[in-house]
ZAFI-854379 format. One record per residue (C-alpha): x, y negated, z negated. Coordinates in steps of 0.001 Angstrom, whole numbers, plus 524288, in hexadecimal, padded with zeros to 5 digits. Layout:
N
ATOM      x      y      z
ATOM      X      Y      Z
...
REM end
This chain:
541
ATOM      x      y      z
ATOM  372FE  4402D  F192E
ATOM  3819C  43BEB  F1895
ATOM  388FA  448E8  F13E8
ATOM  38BBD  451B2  F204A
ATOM  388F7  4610F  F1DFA
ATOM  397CB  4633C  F1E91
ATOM  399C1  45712  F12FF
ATOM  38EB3  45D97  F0C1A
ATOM  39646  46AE6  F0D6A
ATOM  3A203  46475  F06C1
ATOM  399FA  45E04  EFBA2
ATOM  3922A  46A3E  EF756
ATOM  3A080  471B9  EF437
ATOM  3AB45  46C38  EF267
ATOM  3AA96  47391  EE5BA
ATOM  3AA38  48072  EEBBD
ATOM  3B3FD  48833  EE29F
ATOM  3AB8C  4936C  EE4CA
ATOM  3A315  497EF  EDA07
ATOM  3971B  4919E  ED517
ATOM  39C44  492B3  EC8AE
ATOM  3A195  48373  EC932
ATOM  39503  47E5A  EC7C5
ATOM  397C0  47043  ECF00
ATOM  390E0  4621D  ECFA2
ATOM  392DE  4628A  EDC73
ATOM  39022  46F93  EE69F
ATOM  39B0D  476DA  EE814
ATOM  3A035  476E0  EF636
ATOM  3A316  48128  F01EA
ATOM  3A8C9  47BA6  F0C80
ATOM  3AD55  48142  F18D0
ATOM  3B8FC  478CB  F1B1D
ATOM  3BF4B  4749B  F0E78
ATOM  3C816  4673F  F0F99
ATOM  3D436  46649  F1454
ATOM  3DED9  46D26  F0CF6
ATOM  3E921  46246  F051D
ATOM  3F301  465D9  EFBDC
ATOM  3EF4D  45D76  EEF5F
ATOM  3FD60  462AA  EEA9F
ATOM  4042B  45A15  EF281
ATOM  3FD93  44C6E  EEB77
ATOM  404D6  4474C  EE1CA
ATOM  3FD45  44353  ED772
ATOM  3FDE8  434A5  ED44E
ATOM  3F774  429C0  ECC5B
ATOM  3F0E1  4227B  ED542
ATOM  3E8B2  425D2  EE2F7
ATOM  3F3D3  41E1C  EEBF9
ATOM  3FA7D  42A12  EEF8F
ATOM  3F13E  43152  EF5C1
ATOM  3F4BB  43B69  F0270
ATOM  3ED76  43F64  F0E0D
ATOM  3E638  44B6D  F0C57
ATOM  3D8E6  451DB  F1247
ATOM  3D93E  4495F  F1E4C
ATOM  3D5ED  43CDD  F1D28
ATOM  3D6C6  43D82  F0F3B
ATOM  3E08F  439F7  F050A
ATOM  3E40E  440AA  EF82A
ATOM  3EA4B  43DFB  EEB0B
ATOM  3EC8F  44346  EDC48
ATOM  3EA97  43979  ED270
ATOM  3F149  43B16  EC3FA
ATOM  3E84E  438B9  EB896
ATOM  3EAEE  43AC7  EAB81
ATOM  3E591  446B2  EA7F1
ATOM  3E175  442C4  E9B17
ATOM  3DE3D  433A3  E9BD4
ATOM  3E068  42F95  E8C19
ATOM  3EF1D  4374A  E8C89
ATOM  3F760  42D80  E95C9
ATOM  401D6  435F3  E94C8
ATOM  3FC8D  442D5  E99B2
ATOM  3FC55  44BD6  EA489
ATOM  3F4CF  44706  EB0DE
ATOM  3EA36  44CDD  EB853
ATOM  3EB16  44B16  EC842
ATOM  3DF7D  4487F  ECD9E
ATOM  3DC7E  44C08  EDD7F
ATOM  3D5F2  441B5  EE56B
ATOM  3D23D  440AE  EF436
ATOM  3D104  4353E  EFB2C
ATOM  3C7E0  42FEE  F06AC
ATOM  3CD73  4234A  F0A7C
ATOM  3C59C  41929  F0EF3
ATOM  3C5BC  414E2  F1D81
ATOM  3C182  40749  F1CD0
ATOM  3CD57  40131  F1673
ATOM  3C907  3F45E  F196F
ATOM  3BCE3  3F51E  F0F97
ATOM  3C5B8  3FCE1  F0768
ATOM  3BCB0  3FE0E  EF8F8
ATOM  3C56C  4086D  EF256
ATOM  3C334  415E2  EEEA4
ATOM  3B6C8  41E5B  EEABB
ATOM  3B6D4  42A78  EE0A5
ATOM  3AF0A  43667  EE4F8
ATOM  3AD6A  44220  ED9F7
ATOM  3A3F5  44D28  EE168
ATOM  3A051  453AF  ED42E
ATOM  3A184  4621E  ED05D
ATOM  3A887  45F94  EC56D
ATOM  3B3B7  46709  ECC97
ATOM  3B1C2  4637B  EDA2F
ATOM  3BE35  45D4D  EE282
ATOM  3BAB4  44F06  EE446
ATOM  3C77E  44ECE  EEF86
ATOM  3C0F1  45B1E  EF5C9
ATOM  3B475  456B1  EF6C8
ATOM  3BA3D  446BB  EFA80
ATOM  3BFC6  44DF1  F0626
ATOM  3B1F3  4551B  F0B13
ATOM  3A88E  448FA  F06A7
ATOM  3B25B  43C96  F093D
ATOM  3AE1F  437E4  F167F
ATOM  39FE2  4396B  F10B4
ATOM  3A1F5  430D3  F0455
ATOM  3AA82  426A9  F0D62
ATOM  39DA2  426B0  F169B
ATOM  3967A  423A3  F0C5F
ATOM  39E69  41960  F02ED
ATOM  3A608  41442  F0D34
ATOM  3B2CD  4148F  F13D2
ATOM  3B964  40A1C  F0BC0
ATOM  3B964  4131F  F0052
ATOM  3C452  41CC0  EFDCA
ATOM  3BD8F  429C7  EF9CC
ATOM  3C54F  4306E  EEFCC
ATOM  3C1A8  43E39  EEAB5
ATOM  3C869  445A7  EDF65
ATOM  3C88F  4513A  ED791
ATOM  3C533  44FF1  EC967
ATOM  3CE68  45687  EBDB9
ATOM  3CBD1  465C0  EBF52
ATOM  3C5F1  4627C  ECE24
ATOM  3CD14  46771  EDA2F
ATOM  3DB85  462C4  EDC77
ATOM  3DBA6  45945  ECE9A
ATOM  3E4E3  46001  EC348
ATOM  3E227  46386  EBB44
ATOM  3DA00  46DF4  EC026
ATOM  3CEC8  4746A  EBC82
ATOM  3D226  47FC8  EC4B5
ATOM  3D27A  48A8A  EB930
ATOM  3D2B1  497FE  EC12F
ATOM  3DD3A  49C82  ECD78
ATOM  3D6C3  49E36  EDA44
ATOM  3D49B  4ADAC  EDC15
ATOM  3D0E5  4AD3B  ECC8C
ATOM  3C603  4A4B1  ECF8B
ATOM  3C1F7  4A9EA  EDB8D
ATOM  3C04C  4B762  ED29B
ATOM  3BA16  4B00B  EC638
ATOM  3AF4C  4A850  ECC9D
ATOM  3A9C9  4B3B6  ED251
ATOM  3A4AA  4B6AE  EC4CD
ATOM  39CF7  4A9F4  EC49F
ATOM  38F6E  4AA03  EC07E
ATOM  386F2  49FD5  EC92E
ATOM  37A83  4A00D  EBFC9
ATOM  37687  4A48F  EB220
ATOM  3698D  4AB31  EAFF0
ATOM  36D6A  4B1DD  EA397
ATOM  3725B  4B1A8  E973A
ATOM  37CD8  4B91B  E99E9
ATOM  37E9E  4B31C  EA8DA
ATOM  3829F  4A878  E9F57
ATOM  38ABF  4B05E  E958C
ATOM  393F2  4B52F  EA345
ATOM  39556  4A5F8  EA77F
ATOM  399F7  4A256  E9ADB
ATOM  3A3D2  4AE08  E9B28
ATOM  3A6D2  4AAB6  EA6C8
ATOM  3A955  49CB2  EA496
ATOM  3B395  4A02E  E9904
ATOM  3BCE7  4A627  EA420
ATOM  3BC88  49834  EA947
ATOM  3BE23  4908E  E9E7A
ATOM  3C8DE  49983  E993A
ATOM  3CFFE  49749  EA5FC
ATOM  3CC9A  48920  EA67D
ATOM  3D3F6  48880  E96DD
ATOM  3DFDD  48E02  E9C58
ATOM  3E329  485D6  EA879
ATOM  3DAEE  47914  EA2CC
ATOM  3DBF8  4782E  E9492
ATOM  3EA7F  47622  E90CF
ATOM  3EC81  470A8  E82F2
ATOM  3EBCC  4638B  E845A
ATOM  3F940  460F0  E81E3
ATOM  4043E  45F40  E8AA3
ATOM  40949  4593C  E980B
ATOM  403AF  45FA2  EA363
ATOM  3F540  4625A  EA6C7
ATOM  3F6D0  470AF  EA357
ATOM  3F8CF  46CA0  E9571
ATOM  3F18F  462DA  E9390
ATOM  3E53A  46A6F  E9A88
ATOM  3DE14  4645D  EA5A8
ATOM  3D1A8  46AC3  EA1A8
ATOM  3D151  45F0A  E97EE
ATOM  3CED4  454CC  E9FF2
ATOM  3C6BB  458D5  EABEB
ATOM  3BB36  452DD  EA544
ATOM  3B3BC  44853  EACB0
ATOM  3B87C  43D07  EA47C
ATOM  3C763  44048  EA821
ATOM  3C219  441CF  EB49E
ATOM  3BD68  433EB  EB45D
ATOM  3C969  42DAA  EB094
ATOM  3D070  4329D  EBBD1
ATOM  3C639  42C45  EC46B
ATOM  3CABF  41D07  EBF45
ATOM  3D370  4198A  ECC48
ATOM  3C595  41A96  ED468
ATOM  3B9CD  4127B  ED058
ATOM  3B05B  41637  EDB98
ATOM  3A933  42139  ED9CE
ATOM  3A063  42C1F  EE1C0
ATOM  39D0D  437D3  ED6B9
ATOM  394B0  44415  EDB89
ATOM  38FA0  44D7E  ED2CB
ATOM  39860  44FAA  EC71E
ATOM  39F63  44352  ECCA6
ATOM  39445  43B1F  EC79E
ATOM  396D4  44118  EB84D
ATOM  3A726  43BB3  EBC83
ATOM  3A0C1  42F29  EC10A
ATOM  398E7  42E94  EB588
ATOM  3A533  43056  EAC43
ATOM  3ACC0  426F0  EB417
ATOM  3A3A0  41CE9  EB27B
ATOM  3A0D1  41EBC  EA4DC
ATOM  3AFB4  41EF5  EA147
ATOM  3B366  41445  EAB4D
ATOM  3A8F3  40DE2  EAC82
ATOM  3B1F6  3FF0F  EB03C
ATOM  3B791  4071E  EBB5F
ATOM  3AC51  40BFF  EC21C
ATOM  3AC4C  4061F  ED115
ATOM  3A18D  40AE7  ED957
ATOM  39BC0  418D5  ED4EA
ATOM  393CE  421A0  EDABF
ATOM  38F1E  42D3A  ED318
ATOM  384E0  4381C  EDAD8
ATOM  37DDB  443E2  ED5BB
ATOM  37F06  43E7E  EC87A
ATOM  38180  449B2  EBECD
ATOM  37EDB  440B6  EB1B1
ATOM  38CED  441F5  EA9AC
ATOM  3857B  440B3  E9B2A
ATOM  38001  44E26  E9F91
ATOM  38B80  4533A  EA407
ATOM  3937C  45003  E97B5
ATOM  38AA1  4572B  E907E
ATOM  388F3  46421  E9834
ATOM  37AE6  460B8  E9BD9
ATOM  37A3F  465B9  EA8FB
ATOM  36B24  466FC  EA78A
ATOM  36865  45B65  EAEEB
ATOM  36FE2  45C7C  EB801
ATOM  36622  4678D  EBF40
ATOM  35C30  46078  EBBED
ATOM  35741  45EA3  ECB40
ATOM  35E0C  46B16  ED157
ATOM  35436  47401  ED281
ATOM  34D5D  4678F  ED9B6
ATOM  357D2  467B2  EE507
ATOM  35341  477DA  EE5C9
ATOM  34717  4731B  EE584
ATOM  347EA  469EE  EF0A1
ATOM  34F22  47387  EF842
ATOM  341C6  47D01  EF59C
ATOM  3389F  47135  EFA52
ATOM  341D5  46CF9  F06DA
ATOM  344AE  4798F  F0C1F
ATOM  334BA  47BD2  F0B8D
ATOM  3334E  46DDF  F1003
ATOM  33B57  47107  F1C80
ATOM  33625  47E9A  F1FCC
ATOM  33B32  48BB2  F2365
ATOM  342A9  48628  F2F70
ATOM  34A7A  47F90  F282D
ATOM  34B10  48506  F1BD6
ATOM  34984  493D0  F1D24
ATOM  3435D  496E5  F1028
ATOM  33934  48D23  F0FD7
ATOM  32BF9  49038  F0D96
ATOM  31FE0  48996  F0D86
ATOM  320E4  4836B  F0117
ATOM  32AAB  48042  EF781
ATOM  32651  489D9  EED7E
ATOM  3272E  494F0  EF670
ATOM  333CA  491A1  EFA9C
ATOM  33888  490CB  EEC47
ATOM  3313D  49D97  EEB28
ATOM  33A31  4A25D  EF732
ATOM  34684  49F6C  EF1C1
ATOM  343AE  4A471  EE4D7
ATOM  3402C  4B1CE  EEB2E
ATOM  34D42  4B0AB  EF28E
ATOM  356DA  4AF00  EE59D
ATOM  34D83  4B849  EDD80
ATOM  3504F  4C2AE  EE8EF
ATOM  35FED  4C00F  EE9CB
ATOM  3600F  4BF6B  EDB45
ATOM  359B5  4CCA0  EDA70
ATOM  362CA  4D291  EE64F
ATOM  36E47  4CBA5  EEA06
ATOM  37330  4CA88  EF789
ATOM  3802D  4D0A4  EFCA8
ATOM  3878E  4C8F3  F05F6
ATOM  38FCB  4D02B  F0DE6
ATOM  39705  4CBEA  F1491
ATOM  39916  4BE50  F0F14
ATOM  3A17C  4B3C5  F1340
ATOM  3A947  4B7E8  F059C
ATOM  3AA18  4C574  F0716
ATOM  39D45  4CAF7  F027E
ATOM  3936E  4C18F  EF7A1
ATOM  385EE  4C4A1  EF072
ATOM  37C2C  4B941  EEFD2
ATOM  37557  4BA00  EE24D
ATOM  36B30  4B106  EDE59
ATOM  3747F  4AA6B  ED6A2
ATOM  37D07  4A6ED  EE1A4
ATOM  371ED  4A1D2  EE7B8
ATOM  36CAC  4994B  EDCCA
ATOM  37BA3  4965A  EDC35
ATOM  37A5A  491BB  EEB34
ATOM  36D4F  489EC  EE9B4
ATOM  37362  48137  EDF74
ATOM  37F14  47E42  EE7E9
ATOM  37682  47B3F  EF338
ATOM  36D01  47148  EEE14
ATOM  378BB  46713  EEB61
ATOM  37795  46379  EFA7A
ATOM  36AFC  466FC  EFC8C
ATOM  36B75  461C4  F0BF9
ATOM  37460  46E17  F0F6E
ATOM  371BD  47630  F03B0
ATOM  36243  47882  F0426
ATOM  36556  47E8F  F1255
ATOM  36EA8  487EE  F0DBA
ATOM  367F5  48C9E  F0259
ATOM  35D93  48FAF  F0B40
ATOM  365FA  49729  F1482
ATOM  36CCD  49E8C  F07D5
ATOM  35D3E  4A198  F02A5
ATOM  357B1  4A552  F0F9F
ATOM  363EA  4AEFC  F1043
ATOM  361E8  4B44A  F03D6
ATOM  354FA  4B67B  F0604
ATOM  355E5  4BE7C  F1057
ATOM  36374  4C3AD  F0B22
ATOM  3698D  4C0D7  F174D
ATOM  37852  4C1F2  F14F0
ATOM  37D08  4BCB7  F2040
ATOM  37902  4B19F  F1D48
ATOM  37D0E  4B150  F0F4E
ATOM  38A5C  4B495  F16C2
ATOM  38ECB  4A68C  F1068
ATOM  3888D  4A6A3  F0500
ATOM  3909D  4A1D7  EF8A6
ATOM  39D46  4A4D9  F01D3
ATOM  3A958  49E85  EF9A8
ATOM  3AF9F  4925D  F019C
ATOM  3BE79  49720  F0822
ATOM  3C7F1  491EA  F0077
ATOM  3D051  48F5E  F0B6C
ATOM  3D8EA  48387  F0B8A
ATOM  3D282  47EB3  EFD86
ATOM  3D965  47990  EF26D
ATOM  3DC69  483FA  EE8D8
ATOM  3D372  47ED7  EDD53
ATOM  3C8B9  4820B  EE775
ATOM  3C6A1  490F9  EE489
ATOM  3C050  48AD0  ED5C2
ATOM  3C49D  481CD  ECB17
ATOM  3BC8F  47F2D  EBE70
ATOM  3BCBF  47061  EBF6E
ATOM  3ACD5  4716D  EBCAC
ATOM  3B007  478FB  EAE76
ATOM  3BD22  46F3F  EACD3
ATOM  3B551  4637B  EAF13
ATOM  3A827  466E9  EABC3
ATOM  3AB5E  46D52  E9E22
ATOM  3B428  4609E  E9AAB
ATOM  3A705  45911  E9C01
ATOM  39E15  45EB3  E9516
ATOM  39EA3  462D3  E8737
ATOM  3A543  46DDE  E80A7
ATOM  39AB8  47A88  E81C5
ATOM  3A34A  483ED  E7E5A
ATOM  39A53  486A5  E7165
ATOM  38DA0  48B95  E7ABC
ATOM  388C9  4988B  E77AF
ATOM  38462  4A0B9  E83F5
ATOM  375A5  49F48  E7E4C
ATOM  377E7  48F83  E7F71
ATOM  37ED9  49164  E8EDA
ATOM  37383  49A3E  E9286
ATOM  369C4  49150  E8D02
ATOM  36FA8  485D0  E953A
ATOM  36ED1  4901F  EA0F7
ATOM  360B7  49228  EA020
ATOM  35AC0  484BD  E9CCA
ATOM  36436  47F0C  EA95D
ATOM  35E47  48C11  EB186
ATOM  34F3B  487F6  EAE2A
ATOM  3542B  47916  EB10E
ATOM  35B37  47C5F  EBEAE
ATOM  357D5  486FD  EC5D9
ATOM  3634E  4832F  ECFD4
ATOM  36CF5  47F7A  EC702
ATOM  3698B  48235  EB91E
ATOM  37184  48E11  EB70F
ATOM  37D05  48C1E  EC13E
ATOM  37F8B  47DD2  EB991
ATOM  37EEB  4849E  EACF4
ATOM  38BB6  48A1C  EB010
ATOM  3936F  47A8B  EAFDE
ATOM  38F72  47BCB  EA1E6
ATOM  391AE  48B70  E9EE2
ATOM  39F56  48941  EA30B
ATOM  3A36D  47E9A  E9865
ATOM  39F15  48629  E8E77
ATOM  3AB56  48F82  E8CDC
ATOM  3B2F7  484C1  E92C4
ATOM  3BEBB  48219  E898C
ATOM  3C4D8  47444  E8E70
ATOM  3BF1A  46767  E8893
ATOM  3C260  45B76  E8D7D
ATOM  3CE40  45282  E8850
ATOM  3C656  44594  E8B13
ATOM  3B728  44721  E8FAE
ATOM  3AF49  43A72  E91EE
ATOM  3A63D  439BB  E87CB
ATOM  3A26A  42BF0  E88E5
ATOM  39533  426DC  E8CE3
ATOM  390E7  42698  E9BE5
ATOM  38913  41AAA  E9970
ATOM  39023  4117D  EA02D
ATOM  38C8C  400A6  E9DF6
ATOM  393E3  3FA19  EA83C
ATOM  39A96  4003F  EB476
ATOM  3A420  3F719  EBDAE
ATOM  39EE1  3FDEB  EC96B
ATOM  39245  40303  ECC93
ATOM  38BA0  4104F  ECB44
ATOM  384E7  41742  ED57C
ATOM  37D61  4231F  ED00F
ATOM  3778C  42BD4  EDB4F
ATOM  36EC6  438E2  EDB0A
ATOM  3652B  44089  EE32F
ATOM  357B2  44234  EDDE1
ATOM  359FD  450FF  EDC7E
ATOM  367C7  4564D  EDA59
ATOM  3698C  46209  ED792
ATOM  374F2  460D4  ECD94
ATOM  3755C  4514F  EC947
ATOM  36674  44EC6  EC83D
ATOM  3609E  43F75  EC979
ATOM  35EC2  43E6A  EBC28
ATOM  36E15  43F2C  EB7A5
ATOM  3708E  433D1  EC314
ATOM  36435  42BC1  EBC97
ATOM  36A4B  4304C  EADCF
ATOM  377BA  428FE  EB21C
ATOM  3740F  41E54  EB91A
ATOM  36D1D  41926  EAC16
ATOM  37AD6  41B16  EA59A
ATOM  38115  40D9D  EAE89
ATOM  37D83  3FFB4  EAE89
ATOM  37163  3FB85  EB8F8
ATOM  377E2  3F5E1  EC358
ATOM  38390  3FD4C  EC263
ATOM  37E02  408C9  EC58F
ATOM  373CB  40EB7  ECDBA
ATOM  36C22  41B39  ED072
ATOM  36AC1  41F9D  EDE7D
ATOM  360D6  42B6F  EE1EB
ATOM  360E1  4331E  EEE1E
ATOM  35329  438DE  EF00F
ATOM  35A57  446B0  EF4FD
ATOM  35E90  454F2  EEFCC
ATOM  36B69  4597E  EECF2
ATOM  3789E  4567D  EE625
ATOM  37C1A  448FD  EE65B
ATOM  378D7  43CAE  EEEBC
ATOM  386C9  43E09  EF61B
ATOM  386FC  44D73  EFBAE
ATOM  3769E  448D1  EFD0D
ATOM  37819  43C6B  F045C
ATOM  36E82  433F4  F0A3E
ATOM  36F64  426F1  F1324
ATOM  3695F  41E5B  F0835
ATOM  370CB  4229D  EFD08
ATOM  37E6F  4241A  F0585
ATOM  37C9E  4146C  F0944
ATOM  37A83  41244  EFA89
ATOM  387E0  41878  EF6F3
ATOM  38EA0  411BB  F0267
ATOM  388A1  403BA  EFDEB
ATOM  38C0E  406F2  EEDC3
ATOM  39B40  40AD8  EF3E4
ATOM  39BD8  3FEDC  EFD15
ATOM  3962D  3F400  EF412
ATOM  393EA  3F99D  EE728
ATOM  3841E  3F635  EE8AA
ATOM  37B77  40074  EE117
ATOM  36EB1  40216  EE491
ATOM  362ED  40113  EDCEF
ATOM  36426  40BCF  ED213
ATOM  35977  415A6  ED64F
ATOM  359D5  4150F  EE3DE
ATOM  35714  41FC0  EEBA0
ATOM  35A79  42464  EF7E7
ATOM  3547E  42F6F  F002E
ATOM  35C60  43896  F062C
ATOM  35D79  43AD8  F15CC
ATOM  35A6E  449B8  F168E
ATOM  356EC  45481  F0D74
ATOM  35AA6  462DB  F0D5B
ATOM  35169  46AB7  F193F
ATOM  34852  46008  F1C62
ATOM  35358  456BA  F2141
ATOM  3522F  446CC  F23D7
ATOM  34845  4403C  F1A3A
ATOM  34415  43292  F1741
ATOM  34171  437F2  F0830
ATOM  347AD  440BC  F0061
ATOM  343F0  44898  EF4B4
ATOM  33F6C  43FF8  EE997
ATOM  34023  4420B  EDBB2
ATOM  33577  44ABF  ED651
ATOM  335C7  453C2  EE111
ATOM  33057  4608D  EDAD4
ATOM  32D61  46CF6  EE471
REM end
C-alpha cells in the first residue's frame, strides 16, 4: 500500500472543523502538525495562475479572480485560493493536474500541501499539482464562514450526532434554523449591487459556478464530492475535458436530487468487514475478536448497548473533562471506516476501552485538534450547507413527519451512516439561499475530448460501486472506463494498491485506459495485513 500512516492521517481530516455536525464526503481530519502557517493576505488576487508566490515550502500559491456570477460580465469577482506542486521534471514538462479532495467544504490547497508528494508519486513528476479551495471552501471569498470563532466554538456544542426520535429530529431542525438564519445574513445580500456583500456569495457556491472556475485546468483528479465537480465539469465542458480522473464516485443525478439513499448503500458492509477481519485475525491482534463473526458482532453490540445505557466520564481528558455516549461512538465508527487500514485498529482500541470503561485510555477520545497556527476559517465554516443546499432542491416545504420519515427508512438502510447522513439533507430544509445559476442540464455526456477514468472500491462506505457503474454508462465506450479495486474503504486514492496506482500513473503519462471493468486487488487489508486477494463483491458475514 502506497499512502504512509502519516499521509493517511492527513487525508482522513483535513476537514476537522470540529463537530460532526459537517457531515463530509470525505473524513474529517486531526492532525498533529497542521501545515505550515502562510499569510494568504499578502496574494494579490489576479486573473491568471502566472503570479504565483512561494508558500508552504516547496510550494507555490496564488488567488485567481473569477467572475462571481459567470452570465453578468460586469460584476463583482470571486478570488479563488490555489496551491501549487510544481513539477520537477521540466524536461517532460505535460502541464498541470486539478485535485478536488471532496467534502463539499474541504480545503483543496490544505489538503495539496499534506497529499502532494503522494499524487506526484503517483501521476508523475512532469505534472504540476495544483490544489484549490472551492467558493465557500477555506481561503476562497466569498466565504462560507457564517459564525465568529468563540460563537462557534459555543454553538456546535449543541450538535446532535444521531436522530432516534421524532423529536431528536424536531431539535436538529431547530437547530439548523440558527444556521441558516446566520448563513442569510452574511451570504444572502440582495442580489443587487457592486461588491460581494451585495450581491451575496451564498448565490453562487453551487457546484456548477464551481465548475466554471475550474476552465484554466483540463486535467483532473476528483475524490469524493470531487467526482459530483468532475461530473459537472464534464457535463458542462465537456470539449475541454483533458485527462480526468474521478474516485469514490458519488453519482451527481443523485446528488441533485437529495437522494442520499444510495449513497450508504454498502456502509454497513465496510462494518461488516471490520466484524469478519478482526475475527479473522484473532484476539492478538484484534482484542475483541471472538471465535466467530457473530459473536463478535454480538460483543460489540453488548459494548454500545452498555455505554448507551451508562455513559462514561472522562476525566481528565485531553480537553478538559468529556463523556463518551453511544452516540459519539457510532459518531466515531463512521469516521473510522473511510480508511479502514488505520481505522479498524482504532475502533478496536476505542471499543475494547469502552468496554472495560477504562478512561485512561479514552484519555484521547473525540479530543478537538489545537488550533494553533491554523487559518482562522479553521475553528468551522458552513461551506457543506452553502454548497450542498445550492445543489439540491429547495426543501424548505418538509414537514418534521416527512424529515423523520427520511430519518428512519435511511436508519433501517445504514446502520453506520443512515441517521448521521440524514443530517446533509435536514440542514437544507430551513436553508433560505437558492442558487442564482444551478446546472440543471443533463449529465449524459456524447463525446468527451479527453478520456474518463471512473475508479471505486468494491465496498465504500459513502460512494458505493454501483454510483461509479451508474456514471460510467453516462460517457461514450472508449472514452471512458470503470476501474474496481477489490478493497474496503473510502476511495481508491487514500486506499491504494500497486495495481491500481500503475493504472493511474499509465492513464496520466499516456492517456491509455484500461479495459472498463478491470479489477485490481489490493496489497493488504485492515488486521490480516499482505494478501494476494482482497474482499470480493458479495461478501456477506
Amino acid at each position: 500500500m502506497l499512502l504512509t500512516s502519516n499521509m493517511v492521517a492527513l487525508a482522513i481530516g483535513l476537514a476537522a472543523v470540529h463537530g460532526v455536525h459537517a457531515i463530509r464526503w470525505i473524513p474529517r481530519q486531526t492532525t498533529d502538525e497542521p501545515a505550515p502557517s502562510f499569510d494568504w493576505k499578502t496574494v494579490t488576487p489576479s486573473s491568471n495562475l502566472k503570479s504565483l508566490v512561494p508558500c508552504y515550502g516547496t510550494f507555490q500559491c496564488g488567488m485567481l479572480s473569477v467572475p462571481l456570477d459567470y452570465s453578468r460580465a460586469d460584476g463583482p469577482n470571486a478570488t479563488v485560493a490555489v496551491a501549487v506542486l510544481p513539477a520537477t521534471d521540466k524536461t517532460n514538462y505535460k502541464g498541470s493536474i486539478l485535485f478536488n479532495p471532496g467534502g463539499p467544504g474541504v480545503s483543496g490547497t490544505q489538503a495539496l500541501v499534506g497529499l502532494g508528494p503522494l499524487l506526484s508519486s503517483i501521476i508523475g513528476p512532469a505534472y504540476d499539482v495544483v490544489g484549490f479551495d472551492p467558493r465557500g471552501t477555506g481561503e476562497s471569498l466569498p466565504s462560507g464562514k457564517c459564525f465568529d470563532g468563540p460563537e462557534w466554538a459555543t454553538f456546535e456544542q449543541t450538535e446532535i450526532f444521531s436522530m432516534e426520535s421524532r423529536e431528536d429530529v424536531a431539535y436538529a431542525l431547530a437547530r439548523d434554523e440558527i444556521v441558516a438564519a446566520k448563513c442569510a445574513d452574511k451570504l444572502l445580500g440582495t442580489n443587487k449591487g457592486t461588491t460581494v456583500e451585495e450581491v451575496g456569495g451564498g448565490r453562487f457556491m453551487d457546484t456548477g459556478s464551481v465548475a466554471n472556475d475550474m476552465l484554466s485546468i483540463l486535467n483532473y483528479l476528483g475524490i469524493s464530492y470531487g467526482t459530483i465537480l468532475g461530473q459537472h465539469f464534464a457535463a458542462m465542458h465537456p470539449d475541454k475535458v483533458g485527462l480526468m480522473i474521478i474516485d469514490g464516485v458519488a453519482d451527481a443525478v443523485s446528488w441533485r436530487a437529495a437522494d442520499l439513499t444510495m449513497a450508504m448503500q454498502n456502509s454497513d458492509d465496510v462494518f461488516d468487514a471490520f466484524i469478519s477481519l478482526c475475527t479473522k485475525s484473532g484476539n492478538k491482534v484484534c482484542s475483541i475478536a471472538e471465535e466467530s463473526s457473530e459473536k463478535t458482532l454480538a460483543r460489540v453490540r453488548k459494548i454500545l448497548a452498555a455505554v448507551k445505557a451508562q455513559p462514561i466520564p472522562v476525566f481528565p481528558h485531553a480537553n478538559g473533562f468529556s463523556v463518551v455516549t453511544y452516540d459519539s461512538l457510532r459518531a466515531f465508527v463512521r469516521t473510522e471506516i473511510y480508511a479502514p487500514m488505520f481505522g479498524f485498529s482504532l475502533i478496536d482500541s476505542v471499543f475494547a476501552a469502552a468496554e472495560s470503561r477504562n478512561t485512561s485510555a479514552l484519555h484521547d477520545f473525540g479530543a478537538d485538534t489545537p488550533e494553533t497556527g491554523l487559518p482562522d476559517w479553521f475553528g468551522g465554516d458552513q461551506a457543506l450547507q452553502a454548497i450542498s443546499c445550492s445543489d439540491f432542491p429547495d426543501l424548505s416545504s418538509t414537514t418534521l413527519d416527512a424529515a423523520w420519515s427520511d430519518v428512519q427508512n435511511a436508519t433501517q438502510l445504514s446502520w453506520t451512516f443512515g441517521s448521521i447522513i440524514s443530517r446533509v439533507k435536514l440542514e437544507c430544509i430551513p436553508w433560505k439561499i437558492r442558487p442564482q445559476n444551478p446546472y440543471t442540464g443533463s449529465f449524459g455526456v456524447e463525446k468527451l475530448s479527453g478520456k474518463l477514468l471512473v475508479a471505486s472500491n468494491v465496498y465504500d462506505p459513502i460512494t458505493p460501486l454501483a454510483d461509479a457503474q451508474a456514471v460510467v454508462r453516462r460517457f461514450p465506450v472508449g472514452e471512458s472506463a470503470l476501474l474496481v479495486q477489490n478493497s474496503i474503504g473510502h476511495t481508491l486514492t487514500l486506499n491504494l494498491g500497486q495495481c491500481a496506482a500503475a493504472i493511474y500513473g499509465t492513464f496520466f503519462q499516456t492517456g491509455e485506459l484500461p479495459k472498463s471493468g478491470t479489477i485490481c486487488q489490493p496489497d493488504e487489508l485492515p488486521f490480516v495485513g499482505n494478501v494476494t486477494e482482497g474482499i470480493k463483491p458479495g461478501f456477506h458475514l
